[in-house]
C-alpha positions as a Markdown table, in Angstrom:
| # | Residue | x | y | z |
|---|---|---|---|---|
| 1 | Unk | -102.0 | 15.8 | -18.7 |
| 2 | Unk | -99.0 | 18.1 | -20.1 |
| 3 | Unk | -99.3 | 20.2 | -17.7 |
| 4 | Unk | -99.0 | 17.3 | -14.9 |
| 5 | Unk | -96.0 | 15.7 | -16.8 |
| 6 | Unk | -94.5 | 19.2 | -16.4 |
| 7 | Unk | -94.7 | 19.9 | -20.3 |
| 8 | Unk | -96.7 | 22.8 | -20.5 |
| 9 | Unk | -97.1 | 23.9 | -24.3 |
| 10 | Unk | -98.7 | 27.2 | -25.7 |
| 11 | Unk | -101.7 | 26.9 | -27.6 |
| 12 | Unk | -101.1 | 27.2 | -31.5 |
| 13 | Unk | -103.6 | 29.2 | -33.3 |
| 14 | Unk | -104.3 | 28.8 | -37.1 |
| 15 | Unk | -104.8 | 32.0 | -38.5 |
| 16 | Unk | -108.7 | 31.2 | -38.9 |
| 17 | Unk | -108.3 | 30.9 | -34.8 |
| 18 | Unk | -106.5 | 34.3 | -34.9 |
| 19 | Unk | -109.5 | 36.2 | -36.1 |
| 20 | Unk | -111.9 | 34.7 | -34.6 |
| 21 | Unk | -109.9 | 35.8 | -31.3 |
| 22 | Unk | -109.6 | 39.3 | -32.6 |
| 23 | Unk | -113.0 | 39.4 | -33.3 |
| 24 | Unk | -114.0 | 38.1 | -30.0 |
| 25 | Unk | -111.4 | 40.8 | -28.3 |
| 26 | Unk | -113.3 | 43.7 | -30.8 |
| 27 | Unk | -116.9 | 42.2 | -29.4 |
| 28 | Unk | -115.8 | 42.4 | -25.7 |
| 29 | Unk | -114.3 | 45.5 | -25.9 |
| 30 | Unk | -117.6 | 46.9 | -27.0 |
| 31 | Unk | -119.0 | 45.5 | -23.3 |
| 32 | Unk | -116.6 | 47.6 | -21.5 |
| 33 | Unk | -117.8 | 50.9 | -20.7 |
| 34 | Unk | -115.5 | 54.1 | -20.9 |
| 35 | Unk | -114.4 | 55.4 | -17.6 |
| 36 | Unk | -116.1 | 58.6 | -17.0 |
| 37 | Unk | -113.4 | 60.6 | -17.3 |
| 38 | Unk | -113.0 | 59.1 | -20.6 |
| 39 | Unk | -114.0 | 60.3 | -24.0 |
| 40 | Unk | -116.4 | 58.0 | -25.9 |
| 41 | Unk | -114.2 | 55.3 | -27.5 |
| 42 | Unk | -113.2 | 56.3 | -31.7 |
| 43 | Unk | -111.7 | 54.0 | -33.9 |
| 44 | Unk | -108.3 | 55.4 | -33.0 |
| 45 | Unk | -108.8 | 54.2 | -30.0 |
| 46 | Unk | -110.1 | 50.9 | -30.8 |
| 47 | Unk | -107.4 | 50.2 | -32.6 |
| 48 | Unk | -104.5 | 51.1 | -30.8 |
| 49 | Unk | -105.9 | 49.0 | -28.2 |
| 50 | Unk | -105.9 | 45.8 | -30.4 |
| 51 | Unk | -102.7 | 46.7 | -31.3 |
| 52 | Unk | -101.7 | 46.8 | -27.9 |
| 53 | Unk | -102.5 | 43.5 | -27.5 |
| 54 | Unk | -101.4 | 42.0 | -30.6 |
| 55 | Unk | -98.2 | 43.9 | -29.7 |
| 56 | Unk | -98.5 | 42.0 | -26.2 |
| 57 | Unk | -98.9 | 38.6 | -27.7 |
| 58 | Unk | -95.8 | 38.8 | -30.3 |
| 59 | Unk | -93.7 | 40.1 | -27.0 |
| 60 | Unk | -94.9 | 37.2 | -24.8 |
| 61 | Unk | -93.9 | 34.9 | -27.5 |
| 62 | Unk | -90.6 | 36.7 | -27.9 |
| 63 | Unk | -91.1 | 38.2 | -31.6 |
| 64 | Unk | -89.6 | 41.2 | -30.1 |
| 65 | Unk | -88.7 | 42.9 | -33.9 |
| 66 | Unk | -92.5 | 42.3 | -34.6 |
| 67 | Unk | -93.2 | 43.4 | -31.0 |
| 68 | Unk | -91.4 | 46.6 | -31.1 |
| 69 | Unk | -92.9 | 47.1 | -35.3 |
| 70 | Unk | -96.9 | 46.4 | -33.4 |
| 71 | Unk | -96.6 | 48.3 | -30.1 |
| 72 | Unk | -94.9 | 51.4 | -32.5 |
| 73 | Unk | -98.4 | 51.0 | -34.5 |
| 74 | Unk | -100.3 | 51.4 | -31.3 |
| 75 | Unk | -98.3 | 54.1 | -30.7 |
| 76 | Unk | -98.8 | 56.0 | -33.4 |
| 77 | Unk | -102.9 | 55.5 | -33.2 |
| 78 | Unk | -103.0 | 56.6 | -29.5 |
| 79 | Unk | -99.5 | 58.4 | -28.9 |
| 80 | Unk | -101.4 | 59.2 | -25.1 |
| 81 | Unk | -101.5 | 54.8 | -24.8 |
| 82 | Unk | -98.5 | 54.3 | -22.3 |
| 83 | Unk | -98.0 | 50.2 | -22.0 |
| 84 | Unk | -97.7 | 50.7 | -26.0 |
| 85 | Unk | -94.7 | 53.0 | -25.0 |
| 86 | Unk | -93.2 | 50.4 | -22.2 |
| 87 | Unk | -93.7 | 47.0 | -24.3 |
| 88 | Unk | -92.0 | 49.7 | -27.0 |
| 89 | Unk | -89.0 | 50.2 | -24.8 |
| 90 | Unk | -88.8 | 46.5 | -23.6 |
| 91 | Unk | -89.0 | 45.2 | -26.7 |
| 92 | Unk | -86.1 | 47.2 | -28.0 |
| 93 | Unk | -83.9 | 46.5 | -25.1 |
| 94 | Unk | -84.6 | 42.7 | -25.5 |
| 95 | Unk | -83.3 | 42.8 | -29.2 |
| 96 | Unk | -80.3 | 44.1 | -27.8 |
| 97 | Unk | -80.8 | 47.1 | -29.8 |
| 98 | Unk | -78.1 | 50.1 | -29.9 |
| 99 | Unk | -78.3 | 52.7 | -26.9 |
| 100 | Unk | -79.2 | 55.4 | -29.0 |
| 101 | Unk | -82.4 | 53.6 | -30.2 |
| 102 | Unk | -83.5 | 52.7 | -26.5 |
| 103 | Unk | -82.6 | 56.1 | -25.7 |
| 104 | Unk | -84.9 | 57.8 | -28.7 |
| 105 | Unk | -87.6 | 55.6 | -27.4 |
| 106 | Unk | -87.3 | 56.5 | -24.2 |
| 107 | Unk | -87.3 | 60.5 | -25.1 |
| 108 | Unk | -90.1 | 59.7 | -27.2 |
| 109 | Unk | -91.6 | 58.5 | -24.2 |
| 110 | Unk | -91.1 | 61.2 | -21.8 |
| 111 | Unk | -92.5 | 63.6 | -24.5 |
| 112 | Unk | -95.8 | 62.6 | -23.5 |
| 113 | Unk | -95.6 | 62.5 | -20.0 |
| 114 | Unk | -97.2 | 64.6 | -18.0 |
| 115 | Unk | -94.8 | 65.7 | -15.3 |
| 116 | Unk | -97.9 | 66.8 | -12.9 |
| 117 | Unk | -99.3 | 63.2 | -13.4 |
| 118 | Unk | -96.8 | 61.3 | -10.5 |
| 119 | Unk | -97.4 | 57.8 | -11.7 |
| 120 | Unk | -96.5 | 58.6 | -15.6 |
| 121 | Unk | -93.3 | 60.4 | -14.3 |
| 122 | Unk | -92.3 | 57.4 | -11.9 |
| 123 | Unk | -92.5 | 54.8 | -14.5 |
| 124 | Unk | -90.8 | 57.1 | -16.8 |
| 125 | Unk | -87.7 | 57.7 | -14.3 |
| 126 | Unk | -87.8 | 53.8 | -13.6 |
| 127 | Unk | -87.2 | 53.4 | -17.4 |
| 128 | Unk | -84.4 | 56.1 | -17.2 |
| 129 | Unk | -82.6 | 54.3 | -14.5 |
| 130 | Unk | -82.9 | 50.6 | -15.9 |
| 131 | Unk | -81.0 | 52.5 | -19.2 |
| 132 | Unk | -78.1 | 54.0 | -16.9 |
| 133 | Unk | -77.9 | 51.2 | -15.9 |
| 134 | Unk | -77.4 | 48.8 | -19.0 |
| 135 | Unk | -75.0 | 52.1 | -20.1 |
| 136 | Unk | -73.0 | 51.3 | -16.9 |
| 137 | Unk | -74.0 | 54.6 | -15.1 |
| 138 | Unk | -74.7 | 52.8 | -11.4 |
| 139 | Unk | -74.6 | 55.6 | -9.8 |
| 140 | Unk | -77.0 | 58.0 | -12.1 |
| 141 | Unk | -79.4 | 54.8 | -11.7 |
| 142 | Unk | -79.0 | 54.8 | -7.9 |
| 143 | Unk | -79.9 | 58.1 | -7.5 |
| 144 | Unk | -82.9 | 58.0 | -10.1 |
| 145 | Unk | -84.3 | 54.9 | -7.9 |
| 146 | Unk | -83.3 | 56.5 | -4.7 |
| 147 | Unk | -85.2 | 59.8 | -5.3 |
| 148 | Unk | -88.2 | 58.0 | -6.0 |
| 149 | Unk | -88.2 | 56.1 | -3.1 |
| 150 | Unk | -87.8 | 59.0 | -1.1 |
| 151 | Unk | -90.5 | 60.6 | -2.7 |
| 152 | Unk | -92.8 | 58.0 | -2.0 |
């Protein structure tokens, strides 16, 4: 009916509600095989990936200081886990943070990329661009964009 009235709310979980969807989210994950090129799942792994979506939640909700504190946890259990590296940056850059944080984030970012991997280096120059850009460097961010369009 809210939803008809054009009043959409977000569910509000007690914290009894926020375990049991945690453990839910533990119990699936356990369903979902590895993809073969995959090593088995560790805890590390595990974890980082609740993180990840713990991180996800606080972002969505726009708890971007406990967004950016969550996906830096994920981060530091899987520092190969790169949405924990982009909700990282974006949650930064939606507190307004300084440039030299965003731009630490995003050099802790490319650390990990692999520059044969196109897709990881792609999202990576995206995220360099969309920083020229809020630094007011148009033209370093045009060229950035434009040479992966031509690339593609």
């Amino acid at each position: 009916r809210q939803v008809a009235a054009n009043r959409p709310r977000l569910p509000q979980l007690s914290l009894e509600g926020w375990e049991t969807q945690r453990e839910r989210y533990r119990l699936s994950h356990r369903l979902i095989p590895d993809p073969p090129e995959a090593p088995r799942s560790t805890p590390s792994a595990l974890l980082s990936r609740e993180l990840l979506c713990e991180a996800q939640i606080q972002y969505l909700n726009q708890n971007f200081d406990s967004a950016a504190d969550v996906f830096g946890r994920a981060i530091e259990a899987d520092a190969r886990l790169m949405p924990a590296y982009i909700g990282y940056i974006n949650s930064i850059a939606a507190m307004d943070a300084d440039p030299q944080q965003l731009d630490a984030a995003i050099r802790r970012f490319s650390a990990t990329v692999d520059p044969r991997d196109p897709e990881s280096a792609a999202v990576l120059d995206v995220y360099r661009a969309i920083h020229a850009t809020r630094d007011g460097r148009v033209a370093d961010a045009a060229a950035r964009i434009r040479s992966l369009l031509d690339s593609q």
